[in-house]
C-alpha positions in Angstrom: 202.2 19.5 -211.5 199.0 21.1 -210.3 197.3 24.2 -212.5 197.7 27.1 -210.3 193.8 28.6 -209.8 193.7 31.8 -211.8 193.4 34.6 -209.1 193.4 38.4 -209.4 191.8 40.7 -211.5 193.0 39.6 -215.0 191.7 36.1 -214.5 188.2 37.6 -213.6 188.1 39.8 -216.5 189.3 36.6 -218.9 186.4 34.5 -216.9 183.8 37.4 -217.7 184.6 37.7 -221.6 184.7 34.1 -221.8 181.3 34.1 -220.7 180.0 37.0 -222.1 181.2 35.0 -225.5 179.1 31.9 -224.6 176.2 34.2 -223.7 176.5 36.2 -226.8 175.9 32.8 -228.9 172.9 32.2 -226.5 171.5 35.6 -227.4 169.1 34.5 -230.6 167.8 32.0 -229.0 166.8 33.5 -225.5 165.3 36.5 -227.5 163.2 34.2 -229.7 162.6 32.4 -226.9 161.6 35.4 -225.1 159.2 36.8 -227.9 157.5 33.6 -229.0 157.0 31.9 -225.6 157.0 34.8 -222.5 155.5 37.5 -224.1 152.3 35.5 -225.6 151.4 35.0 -222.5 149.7 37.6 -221.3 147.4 37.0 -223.8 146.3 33.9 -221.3 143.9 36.8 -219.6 141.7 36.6 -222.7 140.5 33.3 -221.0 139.0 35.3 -218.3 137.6 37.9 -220.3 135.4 39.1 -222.5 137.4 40.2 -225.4 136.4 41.1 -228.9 139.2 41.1 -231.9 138.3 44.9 -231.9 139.5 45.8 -229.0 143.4 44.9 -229.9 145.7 44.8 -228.0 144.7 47.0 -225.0 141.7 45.2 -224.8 144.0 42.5 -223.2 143.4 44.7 -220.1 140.7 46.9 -220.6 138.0 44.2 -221.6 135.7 42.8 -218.4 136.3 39.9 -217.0 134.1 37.1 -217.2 135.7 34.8 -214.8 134.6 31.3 -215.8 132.4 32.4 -218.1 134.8 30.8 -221.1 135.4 27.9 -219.7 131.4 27.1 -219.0 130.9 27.8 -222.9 133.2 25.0 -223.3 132.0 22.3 -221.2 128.0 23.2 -222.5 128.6 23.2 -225.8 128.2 20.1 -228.2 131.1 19.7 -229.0 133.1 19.5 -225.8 133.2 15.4 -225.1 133.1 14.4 -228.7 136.2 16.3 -228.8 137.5 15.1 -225.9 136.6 11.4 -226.7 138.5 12.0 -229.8 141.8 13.5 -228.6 142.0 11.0 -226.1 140.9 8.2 -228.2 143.5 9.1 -230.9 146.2 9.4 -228.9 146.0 6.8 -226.5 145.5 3.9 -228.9 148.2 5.9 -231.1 150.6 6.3 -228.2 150.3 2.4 -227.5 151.1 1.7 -230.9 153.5 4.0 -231.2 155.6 3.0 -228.5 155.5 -0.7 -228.8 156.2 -0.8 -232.7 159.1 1.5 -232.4 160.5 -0.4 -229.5 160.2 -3.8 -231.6 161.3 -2.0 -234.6 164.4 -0.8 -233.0 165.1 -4.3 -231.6 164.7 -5.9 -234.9 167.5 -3.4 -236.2 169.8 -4.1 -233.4 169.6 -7.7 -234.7 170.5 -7.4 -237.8 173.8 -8.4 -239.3 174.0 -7.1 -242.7 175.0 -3.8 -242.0 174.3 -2.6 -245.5 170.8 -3.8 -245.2 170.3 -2.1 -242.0 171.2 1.3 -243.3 168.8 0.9 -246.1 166.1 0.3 -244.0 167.1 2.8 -241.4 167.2 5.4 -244.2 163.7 4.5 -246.1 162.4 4.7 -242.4 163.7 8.1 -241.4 162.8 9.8 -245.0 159.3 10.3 -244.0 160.1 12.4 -240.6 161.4 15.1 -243.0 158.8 15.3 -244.7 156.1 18.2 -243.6 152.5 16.6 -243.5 150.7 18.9 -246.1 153.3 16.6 -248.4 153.2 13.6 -246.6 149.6 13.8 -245.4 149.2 14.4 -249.7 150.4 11.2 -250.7 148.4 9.4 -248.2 145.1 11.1 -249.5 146.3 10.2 -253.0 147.1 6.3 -251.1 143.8 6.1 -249.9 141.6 8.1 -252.7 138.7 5.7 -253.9 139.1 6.8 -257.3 142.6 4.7 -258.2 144.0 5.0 -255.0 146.9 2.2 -254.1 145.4 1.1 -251.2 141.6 0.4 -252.6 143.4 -1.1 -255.5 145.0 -4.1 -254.1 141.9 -4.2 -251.5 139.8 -4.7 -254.1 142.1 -6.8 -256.5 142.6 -9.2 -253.6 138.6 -9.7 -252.8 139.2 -8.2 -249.2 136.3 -5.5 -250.3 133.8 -5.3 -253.2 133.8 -1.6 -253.5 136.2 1.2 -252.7 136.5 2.4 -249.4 135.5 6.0 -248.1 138.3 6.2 -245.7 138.2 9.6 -245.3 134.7 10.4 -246.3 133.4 7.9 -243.2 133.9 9.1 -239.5 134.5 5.5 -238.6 138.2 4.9 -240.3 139.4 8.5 -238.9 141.0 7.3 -235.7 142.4 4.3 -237.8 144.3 6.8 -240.8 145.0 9.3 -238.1 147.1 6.5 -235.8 148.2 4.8 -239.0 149.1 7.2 -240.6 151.1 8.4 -237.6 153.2 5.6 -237.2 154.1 5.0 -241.0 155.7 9.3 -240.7 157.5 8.7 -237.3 158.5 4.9 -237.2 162.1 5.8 -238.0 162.4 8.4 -236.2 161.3 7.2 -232.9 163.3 4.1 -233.0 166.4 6.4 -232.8 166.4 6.8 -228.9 165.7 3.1 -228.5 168.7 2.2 -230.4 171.2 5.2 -229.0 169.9 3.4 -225.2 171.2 -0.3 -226.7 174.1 1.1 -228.0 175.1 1.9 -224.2 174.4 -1.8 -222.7 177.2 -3.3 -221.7 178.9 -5.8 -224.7 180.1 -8.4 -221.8 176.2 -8.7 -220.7 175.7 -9.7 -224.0 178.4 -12.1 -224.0 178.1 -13.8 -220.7 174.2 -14.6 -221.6 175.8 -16.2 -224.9 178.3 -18.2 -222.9 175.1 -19.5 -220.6 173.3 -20.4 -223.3 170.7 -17.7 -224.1 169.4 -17.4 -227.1 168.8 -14.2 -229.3 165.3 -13.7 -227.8 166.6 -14.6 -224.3 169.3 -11.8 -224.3 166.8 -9.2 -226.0 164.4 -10.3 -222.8 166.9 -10.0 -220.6 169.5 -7.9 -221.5 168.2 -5.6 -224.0 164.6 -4.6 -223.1 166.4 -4.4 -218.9 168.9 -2.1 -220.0 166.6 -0.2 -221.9 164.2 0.2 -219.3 164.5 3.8 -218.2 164.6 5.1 -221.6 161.2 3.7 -222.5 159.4 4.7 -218.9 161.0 8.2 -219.9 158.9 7.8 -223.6 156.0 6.6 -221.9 156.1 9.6 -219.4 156.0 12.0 -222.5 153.3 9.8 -224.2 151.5 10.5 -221.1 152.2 14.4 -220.9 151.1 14.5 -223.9 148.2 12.6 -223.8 146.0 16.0 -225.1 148.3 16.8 -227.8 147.7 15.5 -231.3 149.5 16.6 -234.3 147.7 19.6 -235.6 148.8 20.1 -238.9 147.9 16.0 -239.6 144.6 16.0 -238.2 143.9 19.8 -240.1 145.1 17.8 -243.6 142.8 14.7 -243.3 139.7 16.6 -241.2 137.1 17.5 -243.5 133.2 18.0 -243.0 132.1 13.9 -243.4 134.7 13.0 -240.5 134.2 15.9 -238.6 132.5 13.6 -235.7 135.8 11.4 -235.5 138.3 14.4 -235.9 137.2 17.5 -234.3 139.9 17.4 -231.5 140.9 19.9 -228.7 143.7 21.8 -231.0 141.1 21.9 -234.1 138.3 23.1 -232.1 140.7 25.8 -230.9 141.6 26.6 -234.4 138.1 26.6 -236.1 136.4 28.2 -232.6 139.4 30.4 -231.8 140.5 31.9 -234.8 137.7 31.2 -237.6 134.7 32.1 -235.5 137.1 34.9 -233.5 135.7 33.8 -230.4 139.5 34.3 -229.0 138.2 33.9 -225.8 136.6 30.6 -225.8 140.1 29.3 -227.8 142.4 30.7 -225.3 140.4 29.0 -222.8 140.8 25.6 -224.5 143.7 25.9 -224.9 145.1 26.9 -221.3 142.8 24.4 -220.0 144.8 21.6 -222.3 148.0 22.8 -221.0 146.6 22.7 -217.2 146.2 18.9 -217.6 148.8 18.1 -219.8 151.2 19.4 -216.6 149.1 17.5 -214.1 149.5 14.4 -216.3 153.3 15.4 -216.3 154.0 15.3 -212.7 151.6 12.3 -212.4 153.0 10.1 -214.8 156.7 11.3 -213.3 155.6 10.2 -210.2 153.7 6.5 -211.0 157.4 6.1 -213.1 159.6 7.0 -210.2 157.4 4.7 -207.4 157.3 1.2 -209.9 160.8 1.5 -211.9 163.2 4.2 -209.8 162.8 5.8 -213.6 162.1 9.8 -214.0 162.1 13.2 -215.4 162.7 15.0 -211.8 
């Protein structure tokens, strides 16, 4: 027998504290939302201004504006393509990387029969995700120190180098540690997705390749990676989106003055330009600049994913 559609006033009011409940639990969360991502910002205007640290907070709208005058500092100043050469650099190779060892590293564990053995490895591979990368970025400096470090121990034990190797004292390994080091935190973690999409392919695919004769790598080439498909163009549109966003807090731990060439990227300079120098102008302007392209690169990846694979955001 049919439910009979609640009419009438009582089922309206029942409706409306039903969803006044649900709204009540989204409350927290829309008002953090609200302070720490609305409100801020109106403090974009300081890109167009010429605000001092001061002024406060009514300078915001009292200060002159500058138009462009922010964004020219930018693009004459010294450091404008060496950071850009090294936020792209970084994150492009470490994006590649990134994507195509998780991806194999998520097939690998789907193949796997020991299921003991897999959990292990799934475990020791996650840990590092949790931790936060003052600790993590710690043991690596300790990993890589050329005073007894692990790493330039068993280099130099094994004849690979003669002497210890500066890799954080020498601009030239920067990109290397930085995409590295990367990897090694997040390889766990990002092979989650790509096993949550195989654990939705179909068991009979699997089973009618077997019947035909496929072999293990034949039904990962044709039945795994296939089925998988729009779940990597969807991680390679986000790669792309955030093609001008490196992980702060990493680069801050390693960058020091002897790297500074290979390091200085987009988010540092607004850090050591922005807040260090209180040039809040010239940092605000950075950063809304970064954001601008990031969202172009959004809809543009969205767009080259939707033509070639019928795979996309929106």
């Amino acid at each position: 027998m049919a439910r009979k559609k609640r009419t009438g006033s009582k089922g309206i009011g029942r409706d409306w504290r039903t969803q006044l409940e649900l709204h009540g639990m989204l409350l927290p969360g829309s008002l953090m939302m609200i302070v720490f991502s609305i409100l801020p910002l109106v403090g974009l205007l300081i890109a167009f201004k010429d605000y001092k640290p001061a002024m406060g907070f009514q300078g915001i709208f009292t200060s002159k504006f500058n138009h462009f005058e922010n964004f020219r500092q930018i693009f004459i100043s010294d450091q404008f393509w060496p950071m850009v050469r090294n936020t792209l650099g970084i994150n492009l190779i470490g994006q590649v990387v990134s994507i195509f060892a998780t991806l194999s590293f998520a097939l690998l564990l789907n193949e796997l029969v020991n299921q003991k053995f897999k959990s292990m490895v799934q475990t020791i591979t996650y840990m590092p995700h949790f931790l936060s990368w003052v600790v993590f970025g710690g043991l690596c400096i300790n990993l890589l120190s050329p005073d007894g470090g692990f790493v330039n121990t068993i280099l130099t034990a094994l004849h690979i180098v003669e002497e210890p190797v500066l890799f954080l004292a020498d601009a030239k390994y920067f990109w290397g540690v930085a995409i590295v080091t990367g990897l090694l935190k997040d390889l766990g973690w990002g092979a989650i997705l790509y096993l949550a999409a195989i654990s939705g392919i179909d068991p009979t695919l699997y089973e009618a390749a077997t019947i035909d004769g496929a072999s293990r790598w034949q039904r990962i080439r044709n039945v795994t990676v296939p089925g998988i498909m729009p779940t990597i163009m969807i991680m390679v549109i986000f790669a792309v989106a955030g093609m001008l966003n490196n992980n702060f807090t990493q680069i801050y731990v390693f960058q020091n003055v002897l790297n500074m060439p290979a390091s200085q990227v987009i988010d540092t300079y607004v850090y050591n330009v922005g807040l260090k120098q209180f040039n809040f102008g010239i940092g605000t302007a950075a950063s809304l600049m970064k954001s601008v392209l990031a969202i172009l690169l959004l809809f543009g990846a969205n767009f080259v994913s939707g033509k070639l694979t019928d795979s996309s955001l929106f």
